[in-house]
C-alpha positions in Angstrom: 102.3 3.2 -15.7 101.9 5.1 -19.1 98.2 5.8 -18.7 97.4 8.5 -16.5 96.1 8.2 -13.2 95.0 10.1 -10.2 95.9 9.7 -6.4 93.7 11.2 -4.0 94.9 12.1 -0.5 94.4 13.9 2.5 96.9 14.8 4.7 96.4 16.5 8.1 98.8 19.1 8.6 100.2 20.7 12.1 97.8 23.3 13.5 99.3 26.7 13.4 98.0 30.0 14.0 97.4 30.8 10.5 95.6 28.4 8.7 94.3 26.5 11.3 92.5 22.9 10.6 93.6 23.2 7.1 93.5 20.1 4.8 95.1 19.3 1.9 94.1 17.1 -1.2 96.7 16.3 -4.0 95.6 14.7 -7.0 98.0 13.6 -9.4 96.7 15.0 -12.9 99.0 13.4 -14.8 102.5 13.5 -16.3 104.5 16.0 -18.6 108.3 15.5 -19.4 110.3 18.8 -19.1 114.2 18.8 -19.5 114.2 14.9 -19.5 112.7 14.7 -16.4 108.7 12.7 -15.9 107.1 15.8 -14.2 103.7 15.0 -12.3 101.0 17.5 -12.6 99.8 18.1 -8.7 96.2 19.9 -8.2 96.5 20.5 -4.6 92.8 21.4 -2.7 92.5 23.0 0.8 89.3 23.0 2.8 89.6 24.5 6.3 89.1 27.5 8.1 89.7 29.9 5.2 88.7 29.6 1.6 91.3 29.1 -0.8 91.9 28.4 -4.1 93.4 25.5 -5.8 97.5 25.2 -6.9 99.0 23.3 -9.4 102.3 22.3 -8.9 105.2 19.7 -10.5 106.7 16.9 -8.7 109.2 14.1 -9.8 108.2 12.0 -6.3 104.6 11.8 -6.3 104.9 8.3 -4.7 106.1 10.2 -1.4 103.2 11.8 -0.6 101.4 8.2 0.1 104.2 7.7 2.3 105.5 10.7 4.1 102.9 13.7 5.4 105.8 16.0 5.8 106.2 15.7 1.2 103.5 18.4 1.5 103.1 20.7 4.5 102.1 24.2 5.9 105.2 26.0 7.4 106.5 30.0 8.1 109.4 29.4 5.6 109.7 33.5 5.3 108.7 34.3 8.2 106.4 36.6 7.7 103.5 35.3 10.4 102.2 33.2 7.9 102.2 29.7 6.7 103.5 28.9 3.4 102.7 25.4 1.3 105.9 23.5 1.5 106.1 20.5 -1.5 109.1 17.6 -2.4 109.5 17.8 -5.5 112.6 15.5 -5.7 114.0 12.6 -3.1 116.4 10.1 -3.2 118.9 8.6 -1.0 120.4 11.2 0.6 118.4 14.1 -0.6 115.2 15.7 -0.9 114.0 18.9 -2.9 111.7 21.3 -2.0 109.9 24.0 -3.6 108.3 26.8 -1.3 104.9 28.9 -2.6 104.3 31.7 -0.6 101.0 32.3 1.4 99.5 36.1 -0.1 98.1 37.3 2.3 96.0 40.0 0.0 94.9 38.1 -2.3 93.9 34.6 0.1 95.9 32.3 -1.7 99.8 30.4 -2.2 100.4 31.8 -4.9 104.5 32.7 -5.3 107.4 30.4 -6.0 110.2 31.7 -3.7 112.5 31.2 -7.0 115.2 28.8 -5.9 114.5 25.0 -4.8 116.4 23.8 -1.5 118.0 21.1 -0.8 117.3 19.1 2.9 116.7 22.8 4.0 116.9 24.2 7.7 115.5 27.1 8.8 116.5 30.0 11.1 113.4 32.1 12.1 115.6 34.6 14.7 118.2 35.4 11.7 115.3 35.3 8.8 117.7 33.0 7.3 117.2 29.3 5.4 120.0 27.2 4.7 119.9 24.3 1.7 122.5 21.6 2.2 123.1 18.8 -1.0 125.8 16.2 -1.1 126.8 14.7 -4.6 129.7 11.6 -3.0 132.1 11.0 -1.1 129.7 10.6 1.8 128.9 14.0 1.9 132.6 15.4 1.2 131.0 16.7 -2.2 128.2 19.2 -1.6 126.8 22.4 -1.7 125.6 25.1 1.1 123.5 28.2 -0.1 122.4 30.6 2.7 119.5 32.3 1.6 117.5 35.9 3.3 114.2 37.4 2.6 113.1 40.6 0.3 109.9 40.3 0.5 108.1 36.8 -1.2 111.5 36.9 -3.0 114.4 34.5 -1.8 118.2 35.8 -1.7 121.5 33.9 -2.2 123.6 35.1 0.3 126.2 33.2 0.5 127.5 29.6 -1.0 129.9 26.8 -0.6 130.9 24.4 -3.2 133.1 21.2 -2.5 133.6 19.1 -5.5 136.3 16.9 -7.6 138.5 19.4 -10.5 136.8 19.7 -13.8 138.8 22.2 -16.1 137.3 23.2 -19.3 139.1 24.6 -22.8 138.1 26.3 -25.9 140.2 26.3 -28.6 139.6 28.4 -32.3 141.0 26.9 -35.2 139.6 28.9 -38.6 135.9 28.6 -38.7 136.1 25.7 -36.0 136.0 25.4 -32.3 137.3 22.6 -30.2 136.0 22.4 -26.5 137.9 20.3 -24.3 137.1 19.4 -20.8 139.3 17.6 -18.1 138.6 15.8 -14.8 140.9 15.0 -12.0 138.8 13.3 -8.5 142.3 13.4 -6.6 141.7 17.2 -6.3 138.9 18.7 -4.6 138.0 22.4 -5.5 136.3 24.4 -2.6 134.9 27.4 -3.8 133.4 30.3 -1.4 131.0 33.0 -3.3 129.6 35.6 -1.6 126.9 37.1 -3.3 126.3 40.6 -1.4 129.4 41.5 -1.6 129.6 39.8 -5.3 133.4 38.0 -4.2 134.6 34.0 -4.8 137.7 32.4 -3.3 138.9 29.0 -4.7 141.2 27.0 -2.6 141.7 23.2 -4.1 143.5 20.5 -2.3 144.8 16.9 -3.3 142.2 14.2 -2.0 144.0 12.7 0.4 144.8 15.8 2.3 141.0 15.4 3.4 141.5 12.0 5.0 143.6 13.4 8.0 141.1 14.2 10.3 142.3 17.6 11.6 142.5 19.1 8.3 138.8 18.4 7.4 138.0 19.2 10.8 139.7 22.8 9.7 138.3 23.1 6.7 134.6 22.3 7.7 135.2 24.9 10.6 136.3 27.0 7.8 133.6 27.0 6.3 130.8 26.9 8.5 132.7 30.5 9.6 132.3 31.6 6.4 128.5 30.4 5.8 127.9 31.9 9.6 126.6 28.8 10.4 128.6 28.3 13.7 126.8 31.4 14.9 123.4 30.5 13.7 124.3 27.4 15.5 124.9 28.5 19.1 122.1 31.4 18.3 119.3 29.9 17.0 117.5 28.0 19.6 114.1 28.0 17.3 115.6 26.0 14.3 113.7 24.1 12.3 114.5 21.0 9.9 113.1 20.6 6.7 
């Protein structure tokens, strides 16, 4: 539709301690195009328990939010004691994108972007931990983990895991001209291992079909999980919660 319009909803969301009986409204405002992308402008109401103000927020899915009550919910995503407004801004077949705004407790309102979207993200309330998991192909072979803390409302990268096919890039001067090249190979996939406390990256890359023997991708997701810390959040974290 290229005129605007408006979809009114109410969605009742779980009853937690914090903002108990609290109801949402999103009203689609209308659209706004931002990097290429058809943005929807959400005004999202709350009448319950406590007074609080309105927030306006972007969303590429507003379609979901007819469909799914989870697109928009209250959840401790920092694990602070309170709940925070948890919004899809993105789905498609395999993944969804979230955006978290922090409940401010001083001031009465969501009113903080935690600074990173997340990707079908689970959380780990005993560690203080989230964990955002995209694929890209392969059935999943291609993806990326990011462990994330807390510091305050703000979110940290901790640590990351990138599986994807070889893309080399070149830059070449000649007089008062530059040539950049770039290169592709899908028979290799490059794993690459950052970890951003300690500010280190290991790259490992390894031909394709290396990854169809099932003990070597067996090693190498145990590898990585180790590395992530997921096999202890695993067997740790009875309270885990999907996203």
């Amino acid at each position: 539709m290229k005129k605007l319009f408006a979809l009114l909803l109410v969605l009742m969301l779980m009853t937690l301690p914090a903002l108990a009986e609290t109801k949402i409204e999103a009203q689609v405002l209308g659209t706004q195009v931002i990097n290429g992308s058809d943005l929807s402008i959400l005004r999202i109401d709350f009448s319950g328990d406590k007074e609080i103000p309105s927030l306006y927020a972007l969303t590429e899915s507003p379609w979901l939010l007819e469909q799914d009550p989870s697109a928009i919910e209250l959840q401790d995503v920092n694990f602070d004691g309170h709940d925070d407004l948890v919004l899809v801004t993105m789905a498609g077949a395999s993944n969804t994108v979230y955006t978290f705004y922090l409940w401010d407790e001083e001031a009465g309102a969501f009113k903080t972007e935690s600074g990173y979207e997340v990707w079908n993200y689970q959380l780990f309330p005993a560690q203080g931990l989230v964990e955002s998991y995209g694929t890209s192909g392969y059935a999943g072979l291609l993806h990326q983990i990011d462990i994330f803390g807390w510091d305050g409302a703000e979110m940290k990268r901790l640590r990351s895991v990138t599986w994807d096919t070889l893309t080399e890039s070149d830059v070449n001067m000649d007089g008062e001209y530059m040539q950049w090249t770039e290169r592709h190979d899908e028979g290799v996939i490059v794993e690459t291992y950052r970890d951003y406390e300690n500010d280190t990256e290991v790259v490992e890359s390894f031909p394709i079909g290396d990854y169809e023997d099932d003990t070597f991708l067996a090693q190498r997701f145990l590898y990585e999980d180790e590395f992530l810390g997921l096999d202890a959040l695993t067997e740790n974290n009875d309270d885990g919660t999907n996203g």
